[in-house]
PyMOL Python script that loads the backbone (N, CA, C, O; Angstrom):
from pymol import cmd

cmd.read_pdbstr("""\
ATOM      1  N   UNK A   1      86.805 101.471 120.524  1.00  0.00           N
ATOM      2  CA  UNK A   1      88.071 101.802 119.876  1.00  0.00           C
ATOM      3  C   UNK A   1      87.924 101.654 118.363  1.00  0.00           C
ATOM      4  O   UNK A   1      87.359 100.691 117.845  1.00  0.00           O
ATOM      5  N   UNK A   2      88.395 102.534 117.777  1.00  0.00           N
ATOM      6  CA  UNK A   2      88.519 102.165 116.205  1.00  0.00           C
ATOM      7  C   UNK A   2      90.037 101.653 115.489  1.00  0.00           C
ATOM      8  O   UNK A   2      91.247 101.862 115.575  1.00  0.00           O
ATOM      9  N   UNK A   3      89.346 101.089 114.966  1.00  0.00           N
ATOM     10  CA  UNK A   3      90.510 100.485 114.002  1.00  0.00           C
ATOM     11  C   UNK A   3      91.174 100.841 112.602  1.00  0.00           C
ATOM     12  O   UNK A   3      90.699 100.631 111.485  1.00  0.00           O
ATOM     13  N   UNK A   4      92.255 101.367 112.897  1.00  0.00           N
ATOM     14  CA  UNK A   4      92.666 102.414 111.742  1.00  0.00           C
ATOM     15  C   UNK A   4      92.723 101.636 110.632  1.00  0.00           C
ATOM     16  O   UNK A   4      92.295 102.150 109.599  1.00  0.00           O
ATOM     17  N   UNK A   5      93.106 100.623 110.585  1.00  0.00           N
ATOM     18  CA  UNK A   5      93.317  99.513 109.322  1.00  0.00           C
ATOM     19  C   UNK A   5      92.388  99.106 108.710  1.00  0.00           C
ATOM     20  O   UNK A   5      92.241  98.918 107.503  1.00  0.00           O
ATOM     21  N   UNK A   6      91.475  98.903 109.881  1.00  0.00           N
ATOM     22  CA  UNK A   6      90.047  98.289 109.062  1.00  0.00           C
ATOM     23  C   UNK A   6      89.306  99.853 108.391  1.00  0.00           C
ATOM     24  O   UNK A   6      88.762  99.955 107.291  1.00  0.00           O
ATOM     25  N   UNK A   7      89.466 100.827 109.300  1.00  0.00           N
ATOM     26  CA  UNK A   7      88.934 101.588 108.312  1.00  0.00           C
ATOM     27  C   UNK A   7      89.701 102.037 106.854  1.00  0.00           C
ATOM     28  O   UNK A   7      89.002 102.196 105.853  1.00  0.00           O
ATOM     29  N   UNK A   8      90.074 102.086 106.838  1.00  0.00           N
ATOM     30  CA  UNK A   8      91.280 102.430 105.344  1.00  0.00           C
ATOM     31  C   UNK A   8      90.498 101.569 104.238  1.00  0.00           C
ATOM     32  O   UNK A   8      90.111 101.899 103.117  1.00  0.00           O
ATOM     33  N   UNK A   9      90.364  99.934 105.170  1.00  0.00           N
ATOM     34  CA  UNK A   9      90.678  99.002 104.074  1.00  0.00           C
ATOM     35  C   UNK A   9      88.816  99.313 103.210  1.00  0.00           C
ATOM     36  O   UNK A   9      88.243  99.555 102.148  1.00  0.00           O
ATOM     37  N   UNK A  10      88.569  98.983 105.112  1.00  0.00           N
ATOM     38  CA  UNK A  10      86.457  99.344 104.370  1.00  0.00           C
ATOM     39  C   UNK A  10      86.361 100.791 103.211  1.00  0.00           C
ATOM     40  O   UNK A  10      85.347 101.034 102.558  1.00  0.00           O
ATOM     41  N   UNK A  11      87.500 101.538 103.159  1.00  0.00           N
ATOM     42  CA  UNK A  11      86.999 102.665 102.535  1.00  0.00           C
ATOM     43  C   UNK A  11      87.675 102.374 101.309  1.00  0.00           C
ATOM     44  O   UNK A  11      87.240 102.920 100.295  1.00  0.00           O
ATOM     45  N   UNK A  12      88.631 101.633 101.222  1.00  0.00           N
ATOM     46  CA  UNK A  12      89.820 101.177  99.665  1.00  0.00           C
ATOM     47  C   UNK A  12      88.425 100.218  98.959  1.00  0.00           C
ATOM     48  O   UNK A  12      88.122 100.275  97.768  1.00  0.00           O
ATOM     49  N   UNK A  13      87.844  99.529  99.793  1.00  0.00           N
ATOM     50  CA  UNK A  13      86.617  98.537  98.869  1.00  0.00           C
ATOM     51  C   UNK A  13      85.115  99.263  98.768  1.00  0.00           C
ATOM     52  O   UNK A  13      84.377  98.810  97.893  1.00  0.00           O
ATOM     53  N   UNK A  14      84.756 100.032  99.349  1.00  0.00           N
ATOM     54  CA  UNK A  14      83.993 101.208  99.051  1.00  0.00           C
ATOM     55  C   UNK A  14      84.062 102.279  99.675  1.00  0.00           C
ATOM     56  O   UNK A  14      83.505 102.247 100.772  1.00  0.00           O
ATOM     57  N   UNK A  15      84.631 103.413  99.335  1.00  0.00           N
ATOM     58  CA  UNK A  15      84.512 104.869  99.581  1.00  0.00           C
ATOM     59  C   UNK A  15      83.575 105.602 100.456  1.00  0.00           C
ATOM     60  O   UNK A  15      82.430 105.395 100.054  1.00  0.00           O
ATOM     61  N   UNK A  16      83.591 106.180 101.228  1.00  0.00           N
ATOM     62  CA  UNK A  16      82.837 106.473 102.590  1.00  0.00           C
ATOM     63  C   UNK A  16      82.622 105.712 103.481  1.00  0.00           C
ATOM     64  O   UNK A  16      82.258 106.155 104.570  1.00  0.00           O
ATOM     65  N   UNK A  17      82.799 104.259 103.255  1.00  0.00           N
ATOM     66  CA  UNK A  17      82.213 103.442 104.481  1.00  0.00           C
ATOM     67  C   UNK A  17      83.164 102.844 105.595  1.00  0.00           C
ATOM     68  O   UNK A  17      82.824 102.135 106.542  1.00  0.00           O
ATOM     69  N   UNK A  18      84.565 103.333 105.236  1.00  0.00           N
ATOM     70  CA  UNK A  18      85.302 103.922 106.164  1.00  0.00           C
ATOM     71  C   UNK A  18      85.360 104.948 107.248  1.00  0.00           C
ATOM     72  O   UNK A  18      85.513 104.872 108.467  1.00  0.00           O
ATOM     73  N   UNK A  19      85.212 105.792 106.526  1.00  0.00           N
ATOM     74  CA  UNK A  19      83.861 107.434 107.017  1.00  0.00           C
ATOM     75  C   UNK A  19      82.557 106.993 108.617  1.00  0.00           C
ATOM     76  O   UNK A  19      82.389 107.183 109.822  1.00  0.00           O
ATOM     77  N   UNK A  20      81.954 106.297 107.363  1.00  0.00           N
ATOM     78  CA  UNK A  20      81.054 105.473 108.326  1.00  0.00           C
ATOM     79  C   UNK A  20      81.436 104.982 109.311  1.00  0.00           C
ATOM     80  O   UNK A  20      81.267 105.643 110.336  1.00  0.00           O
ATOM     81  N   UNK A  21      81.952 103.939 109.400  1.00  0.00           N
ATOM     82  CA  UNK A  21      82.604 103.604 110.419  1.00  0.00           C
ATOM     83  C   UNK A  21      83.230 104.136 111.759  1.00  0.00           C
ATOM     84  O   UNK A  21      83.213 103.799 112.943  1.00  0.00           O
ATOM     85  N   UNK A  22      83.830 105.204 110.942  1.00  0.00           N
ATOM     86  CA  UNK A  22      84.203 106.354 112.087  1.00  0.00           C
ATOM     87  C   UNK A  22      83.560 107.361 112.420  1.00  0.00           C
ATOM     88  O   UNK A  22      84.107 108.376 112.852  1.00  0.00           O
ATOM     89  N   UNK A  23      82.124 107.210 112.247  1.00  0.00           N
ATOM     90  CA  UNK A  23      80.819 107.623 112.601  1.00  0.00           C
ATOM     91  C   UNK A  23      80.828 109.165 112.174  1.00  0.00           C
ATOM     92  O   UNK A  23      80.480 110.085 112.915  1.00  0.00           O
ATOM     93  N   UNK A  24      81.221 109.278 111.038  1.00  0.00           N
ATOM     94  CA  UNK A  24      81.213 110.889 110.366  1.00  0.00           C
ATOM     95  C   UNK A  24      80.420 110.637 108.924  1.00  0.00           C
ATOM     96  O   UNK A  24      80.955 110.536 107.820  1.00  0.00           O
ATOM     97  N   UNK A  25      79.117 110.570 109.206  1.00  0.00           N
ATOM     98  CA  UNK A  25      77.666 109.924 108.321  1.00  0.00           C
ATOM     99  C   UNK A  25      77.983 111.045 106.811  1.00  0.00           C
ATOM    100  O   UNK A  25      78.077 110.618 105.660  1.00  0.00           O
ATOM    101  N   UNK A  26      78.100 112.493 107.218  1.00  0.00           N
ATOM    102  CA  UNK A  26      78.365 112.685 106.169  1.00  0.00           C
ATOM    103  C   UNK A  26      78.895 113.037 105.147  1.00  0.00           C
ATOM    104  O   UNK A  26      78.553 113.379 104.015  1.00  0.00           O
ATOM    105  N   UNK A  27      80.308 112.827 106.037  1.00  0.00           N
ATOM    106  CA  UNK A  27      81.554 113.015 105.137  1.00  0.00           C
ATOM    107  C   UNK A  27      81.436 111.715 103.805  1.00  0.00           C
ATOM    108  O   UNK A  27      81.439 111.641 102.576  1.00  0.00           O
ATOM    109  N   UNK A  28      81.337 110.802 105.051  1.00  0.00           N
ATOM    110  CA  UNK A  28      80.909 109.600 104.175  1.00  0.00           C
ATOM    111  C   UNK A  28      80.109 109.233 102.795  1.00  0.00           C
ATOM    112  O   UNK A  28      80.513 108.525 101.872  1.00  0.00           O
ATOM    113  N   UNK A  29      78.762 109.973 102.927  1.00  0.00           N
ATOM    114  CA  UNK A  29      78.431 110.418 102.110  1.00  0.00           C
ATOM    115  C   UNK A  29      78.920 110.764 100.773  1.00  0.00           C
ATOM    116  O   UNK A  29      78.796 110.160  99.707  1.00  0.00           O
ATOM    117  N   UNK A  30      79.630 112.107 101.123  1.00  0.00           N
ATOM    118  CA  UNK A  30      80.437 112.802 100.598  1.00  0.00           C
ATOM    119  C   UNK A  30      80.905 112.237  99.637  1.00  0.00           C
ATOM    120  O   UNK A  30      80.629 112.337  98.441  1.00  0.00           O
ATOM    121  N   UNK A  31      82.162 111.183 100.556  1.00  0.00           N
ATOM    122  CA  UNK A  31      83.030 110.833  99.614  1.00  0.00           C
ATOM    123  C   UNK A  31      82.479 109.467  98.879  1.00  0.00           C
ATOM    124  O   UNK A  31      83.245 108.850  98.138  1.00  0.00           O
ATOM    125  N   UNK A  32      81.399 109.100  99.058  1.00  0.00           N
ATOM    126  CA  UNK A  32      80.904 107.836  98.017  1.00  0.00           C
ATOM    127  C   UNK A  32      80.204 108.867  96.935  1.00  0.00           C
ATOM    128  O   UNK A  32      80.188 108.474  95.769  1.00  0.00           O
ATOM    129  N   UNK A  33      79.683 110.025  97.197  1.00  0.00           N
ATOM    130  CA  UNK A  33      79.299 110.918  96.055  1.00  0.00           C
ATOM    131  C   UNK A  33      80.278 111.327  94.903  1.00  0.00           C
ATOM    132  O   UNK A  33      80.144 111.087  93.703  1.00  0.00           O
ATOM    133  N   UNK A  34      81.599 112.199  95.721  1.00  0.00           N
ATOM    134  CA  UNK A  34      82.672 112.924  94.887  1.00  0.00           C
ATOM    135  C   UNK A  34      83.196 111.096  94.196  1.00  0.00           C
ATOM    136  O   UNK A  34      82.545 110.715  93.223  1.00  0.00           O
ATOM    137  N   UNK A  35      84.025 110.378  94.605  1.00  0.00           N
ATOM    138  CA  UNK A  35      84.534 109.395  94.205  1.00  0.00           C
ATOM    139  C   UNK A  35      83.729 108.816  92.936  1.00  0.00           C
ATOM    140  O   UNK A  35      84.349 108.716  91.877  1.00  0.00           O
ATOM    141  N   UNK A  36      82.426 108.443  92.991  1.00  0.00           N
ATOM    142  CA  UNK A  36      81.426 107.811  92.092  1.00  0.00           C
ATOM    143  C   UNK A  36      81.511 109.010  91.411  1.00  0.00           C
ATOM    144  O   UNK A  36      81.247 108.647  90.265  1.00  0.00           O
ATOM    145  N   UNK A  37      81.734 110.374  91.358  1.00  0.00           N
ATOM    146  CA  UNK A  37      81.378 111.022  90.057  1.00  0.00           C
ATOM    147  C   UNK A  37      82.925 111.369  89.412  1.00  0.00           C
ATOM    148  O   UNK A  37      83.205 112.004  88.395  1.00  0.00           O
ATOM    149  N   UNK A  38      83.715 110.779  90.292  1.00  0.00           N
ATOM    150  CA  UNK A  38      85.318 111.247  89.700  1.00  0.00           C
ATOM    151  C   UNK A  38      85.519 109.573  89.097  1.00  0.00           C
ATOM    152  O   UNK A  38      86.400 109.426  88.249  1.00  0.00           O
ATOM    153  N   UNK A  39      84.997 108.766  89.377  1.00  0.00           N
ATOM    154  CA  UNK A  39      84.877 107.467  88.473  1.00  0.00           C
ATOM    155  C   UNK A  39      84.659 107.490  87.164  1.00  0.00           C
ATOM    156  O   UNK A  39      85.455 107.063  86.328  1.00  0.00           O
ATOM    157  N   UNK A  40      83.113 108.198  86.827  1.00  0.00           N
ATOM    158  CA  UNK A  40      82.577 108.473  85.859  1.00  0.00           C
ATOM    159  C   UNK A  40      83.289 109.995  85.058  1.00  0.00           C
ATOM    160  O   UNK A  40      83.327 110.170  83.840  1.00  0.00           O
ATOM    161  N   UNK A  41      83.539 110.466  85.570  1.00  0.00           N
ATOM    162  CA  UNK A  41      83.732 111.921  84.969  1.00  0.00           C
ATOM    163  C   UNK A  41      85.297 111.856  84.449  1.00  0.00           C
ATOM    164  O   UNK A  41      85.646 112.893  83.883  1.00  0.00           O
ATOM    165  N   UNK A  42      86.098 111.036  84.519  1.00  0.00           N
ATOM    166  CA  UNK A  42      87.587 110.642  84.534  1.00  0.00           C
ATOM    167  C   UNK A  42      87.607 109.382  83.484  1.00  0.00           C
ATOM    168  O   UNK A  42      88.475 109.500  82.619  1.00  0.00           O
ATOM    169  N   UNK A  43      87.054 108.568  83.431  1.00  0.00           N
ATOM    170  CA  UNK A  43      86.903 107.688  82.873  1.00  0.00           C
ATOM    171  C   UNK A  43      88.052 106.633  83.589  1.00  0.00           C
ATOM    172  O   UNK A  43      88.783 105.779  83.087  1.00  0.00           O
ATOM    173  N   UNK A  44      87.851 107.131  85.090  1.00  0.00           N
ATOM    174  CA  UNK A  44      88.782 105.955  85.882  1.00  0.00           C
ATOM    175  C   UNK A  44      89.950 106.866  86.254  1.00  0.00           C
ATOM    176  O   UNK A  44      90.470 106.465  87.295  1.00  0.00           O
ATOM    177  N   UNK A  45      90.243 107.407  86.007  1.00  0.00           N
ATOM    178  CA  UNK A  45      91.838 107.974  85.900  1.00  0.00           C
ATOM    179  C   UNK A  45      91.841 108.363  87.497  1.00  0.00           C
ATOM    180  O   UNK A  45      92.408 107.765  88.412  1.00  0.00           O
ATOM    181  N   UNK A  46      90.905 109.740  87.560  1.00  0.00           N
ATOM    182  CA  UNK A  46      90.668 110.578  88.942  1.00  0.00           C
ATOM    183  C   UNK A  46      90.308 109.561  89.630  1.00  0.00           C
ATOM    184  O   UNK A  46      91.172 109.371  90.486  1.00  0.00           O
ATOM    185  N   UNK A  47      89.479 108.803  89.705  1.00  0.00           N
ATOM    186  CA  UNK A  47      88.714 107.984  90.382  1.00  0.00           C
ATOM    187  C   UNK A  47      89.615 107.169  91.304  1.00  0.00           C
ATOM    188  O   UNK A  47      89.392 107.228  92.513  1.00  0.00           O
ATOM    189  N   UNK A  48      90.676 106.368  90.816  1.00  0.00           N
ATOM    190  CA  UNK A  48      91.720 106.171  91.781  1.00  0.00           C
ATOM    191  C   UNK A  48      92.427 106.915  92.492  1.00  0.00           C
ATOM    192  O   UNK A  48      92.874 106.287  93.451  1.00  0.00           O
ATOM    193  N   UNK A  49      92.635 107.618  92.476  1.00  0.00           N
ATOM    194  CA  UNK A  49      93.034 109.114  92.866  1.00  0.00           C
ATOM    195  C   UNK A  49      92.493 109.449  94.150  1.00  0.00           C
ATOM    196  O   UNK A  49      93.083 109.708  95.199  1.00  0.00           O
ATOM    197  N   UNK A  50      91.108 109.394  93.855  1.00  0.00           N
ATOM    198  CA  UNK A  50      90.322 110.239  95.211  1.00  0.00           C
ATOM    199  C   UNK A  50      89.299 109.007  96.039  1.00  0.00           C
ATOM    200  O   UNK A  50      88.477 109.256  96.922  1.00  0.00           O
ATOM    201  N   UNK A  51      89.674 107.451  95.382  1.00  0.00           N
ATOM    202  CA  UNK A  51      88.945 106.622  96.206  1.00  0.00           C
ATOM    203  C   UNK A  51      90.577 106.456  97.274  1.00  0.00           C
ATOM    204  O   UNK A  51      90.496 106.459  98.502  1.00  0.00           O
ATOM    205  N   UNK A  52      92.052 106.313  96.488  1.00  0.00           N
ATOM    206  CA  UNK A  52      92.798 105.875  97.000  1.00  0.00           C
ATOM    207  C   UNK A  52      92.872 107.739  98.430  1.00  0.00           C
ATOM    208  O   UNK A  52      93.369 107.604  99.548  1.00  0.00           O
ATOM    209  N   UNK A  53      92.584 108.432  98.195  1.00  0.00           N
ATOM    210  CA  UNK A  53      92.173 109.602  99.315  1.00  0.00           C
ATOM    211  C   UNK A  53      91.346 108.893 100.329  1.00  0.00           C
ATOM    212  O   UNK A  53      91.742 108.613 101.461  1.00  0.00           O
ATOM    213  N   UNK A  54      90.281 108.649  99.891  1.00  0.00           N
ATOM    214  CA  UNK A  54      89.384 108.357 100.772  1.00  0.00           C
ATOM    215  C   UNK A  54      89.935 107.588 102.022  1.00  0.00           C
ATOM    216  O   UNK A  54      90.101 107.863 103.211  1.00  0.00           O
ATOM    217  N   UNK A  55      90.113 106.670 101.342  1.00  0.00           N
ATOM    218  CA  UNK A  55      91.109 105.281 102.303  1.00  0.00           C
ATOM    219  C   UNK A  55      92.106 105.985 103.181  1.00  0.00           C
ATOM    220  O   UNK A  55      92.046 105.947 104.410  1.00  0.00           O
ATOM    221  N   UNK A  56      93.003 106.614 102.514  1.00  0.00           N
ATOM    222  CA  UNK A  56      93.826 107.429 103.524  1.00  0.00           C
ATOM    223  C   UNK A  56      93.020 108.523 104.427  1.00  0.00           C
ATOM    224  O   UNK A  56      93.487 108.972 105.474  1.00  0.00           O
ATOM    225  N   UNK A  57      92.007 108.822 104.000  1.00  0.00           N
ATOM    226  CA  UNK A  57      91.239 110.319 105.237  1.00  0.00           C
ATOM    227  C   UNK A  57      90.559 108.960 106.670  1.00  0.00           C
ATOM    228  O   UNK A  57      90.478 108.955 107.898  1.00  0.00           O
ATOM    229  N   UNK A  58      90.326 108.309 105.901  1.00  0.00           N
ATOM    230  CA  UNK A  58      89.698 107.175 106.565  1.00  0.00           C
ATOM    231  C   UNK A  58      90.517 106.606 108.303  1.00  0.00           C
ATOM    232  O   UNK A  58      90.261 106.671 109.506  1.00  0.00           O
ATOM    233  N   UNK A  59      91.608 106.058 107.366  1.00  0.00           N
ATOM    234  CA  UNK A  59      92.866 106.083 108.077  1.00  0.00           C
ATOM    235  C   UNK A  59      93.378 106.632 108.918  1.00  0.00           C
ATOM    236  O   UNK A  59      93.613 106.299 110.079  1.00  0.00           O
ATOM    237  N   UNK A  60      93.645 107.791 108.194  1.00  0.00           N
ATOM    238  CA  UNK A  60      94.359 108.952 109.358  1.00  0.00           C
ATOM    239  C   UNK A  60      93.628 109.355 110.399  1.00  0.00           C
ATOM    240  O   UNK A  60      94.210 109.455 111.479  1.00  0.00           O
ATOM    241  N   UNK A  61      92.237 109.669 110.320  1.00  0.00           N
ATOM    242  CA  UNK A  61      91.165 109.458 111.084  1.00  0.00           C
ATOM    243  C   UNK A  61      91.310 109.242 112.045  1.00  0.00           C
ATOM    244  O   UNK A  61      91.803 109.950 112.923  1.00  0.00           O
ATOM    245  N   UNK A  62      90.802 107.917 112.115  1.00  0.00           N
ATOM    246  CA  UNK A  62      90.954 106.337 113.101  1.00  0.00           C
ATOM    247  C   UNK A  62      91.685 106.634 113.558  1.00  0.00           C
ATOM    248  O   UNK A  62      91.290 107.276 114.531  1.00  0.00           O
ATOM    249  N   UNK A  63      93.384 106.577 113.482  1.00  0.00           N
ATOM    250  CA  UNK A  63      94.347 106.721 114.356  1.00  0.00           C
ATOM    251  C   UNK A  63      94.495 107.876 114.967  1.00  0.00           C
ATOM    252  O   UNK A  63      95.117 107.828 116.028  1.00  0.00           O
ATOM    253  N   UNK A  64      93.973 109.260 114.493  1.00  0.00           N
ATOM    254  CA  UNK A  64      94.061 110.541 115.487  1.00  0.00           C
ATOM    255  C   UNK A  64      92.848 110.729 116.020  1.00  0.00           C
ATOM    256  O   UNK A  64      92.694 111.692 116.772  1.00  0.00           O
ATOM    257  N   UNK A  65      91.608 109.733 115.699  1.00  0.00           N
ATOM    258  CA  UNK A  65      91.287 109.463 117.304  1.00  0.00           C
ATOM    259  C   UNK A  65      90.678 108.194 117.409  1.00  0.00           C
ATOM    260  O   UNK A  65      89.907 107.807 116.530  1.00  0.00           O
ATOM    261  N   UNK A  66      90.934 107.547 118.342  1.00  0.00           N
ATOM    262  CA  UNK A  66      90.873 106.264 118.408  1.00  0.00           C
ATOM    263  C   UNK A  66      89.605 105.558 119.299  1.00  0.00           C
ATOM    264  O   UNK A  66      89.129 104.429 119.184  1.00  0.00           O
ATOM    265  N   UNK A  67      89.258 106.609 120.191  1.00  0.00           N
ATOM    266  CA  UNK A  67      87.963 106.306 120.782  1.00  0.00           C
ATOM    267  C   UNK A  67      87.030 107.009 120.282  1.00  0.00           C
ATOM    268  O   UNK A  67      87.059 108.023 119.584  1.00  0.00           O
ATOM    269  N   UNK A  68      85.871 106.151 120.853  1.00  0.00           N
ATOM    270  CA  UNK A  68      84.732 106.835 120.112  1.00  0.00           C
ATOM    271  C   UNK A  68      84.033 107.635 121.355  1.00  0.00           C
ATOM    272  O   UNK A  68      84.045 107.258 122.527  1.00  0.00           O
ATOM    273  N   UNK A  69      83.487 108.692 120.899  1.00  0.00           N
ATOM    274  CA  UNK A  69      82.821 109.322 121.639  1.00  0.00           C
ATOM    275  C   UNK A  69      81.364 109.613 121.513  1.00  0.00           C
ATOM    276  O   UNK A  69      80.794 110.291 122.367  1.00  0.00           O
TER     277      UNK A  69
END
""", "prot")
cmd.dss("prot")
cmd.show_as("cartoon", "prot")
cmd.util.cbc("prot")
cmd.orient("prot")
């Protein structure tokens, strides 16, 4: 079973590893890539923006599906 909360939170303290968790390797990826360059490329601004995304894709995830397959 996954845990919608814990994933959100693993992805609010680093970006994709929420992802991870919900065993989608490279979305995950993904979003520790886009996030780390919207960090830098924003000078912070975007960067909250699309880590605070992450956490929510993370999230929503988990809860629309809850087992793992």
């Amino acid at each position: 079973m996954r845990e919608p909360l814990l994933a959100g939170i693993l992805s609010l303290l680093i970006p994709g590893i929420g992802q991870l968790y919900n065993g989608r390797i490279l979305i995950g990826i993904i979003w520790l890539v886009l996030t780390g360059f919207s960090w830098i490329g924003s000078a912070g601004t975007l960067g909250w923006v699309v880590h605070l995304i992450s956490a929510w894709c993370a999230y929503s995830y988990a809860k629309e599906n809850p087992v793992r397959v």
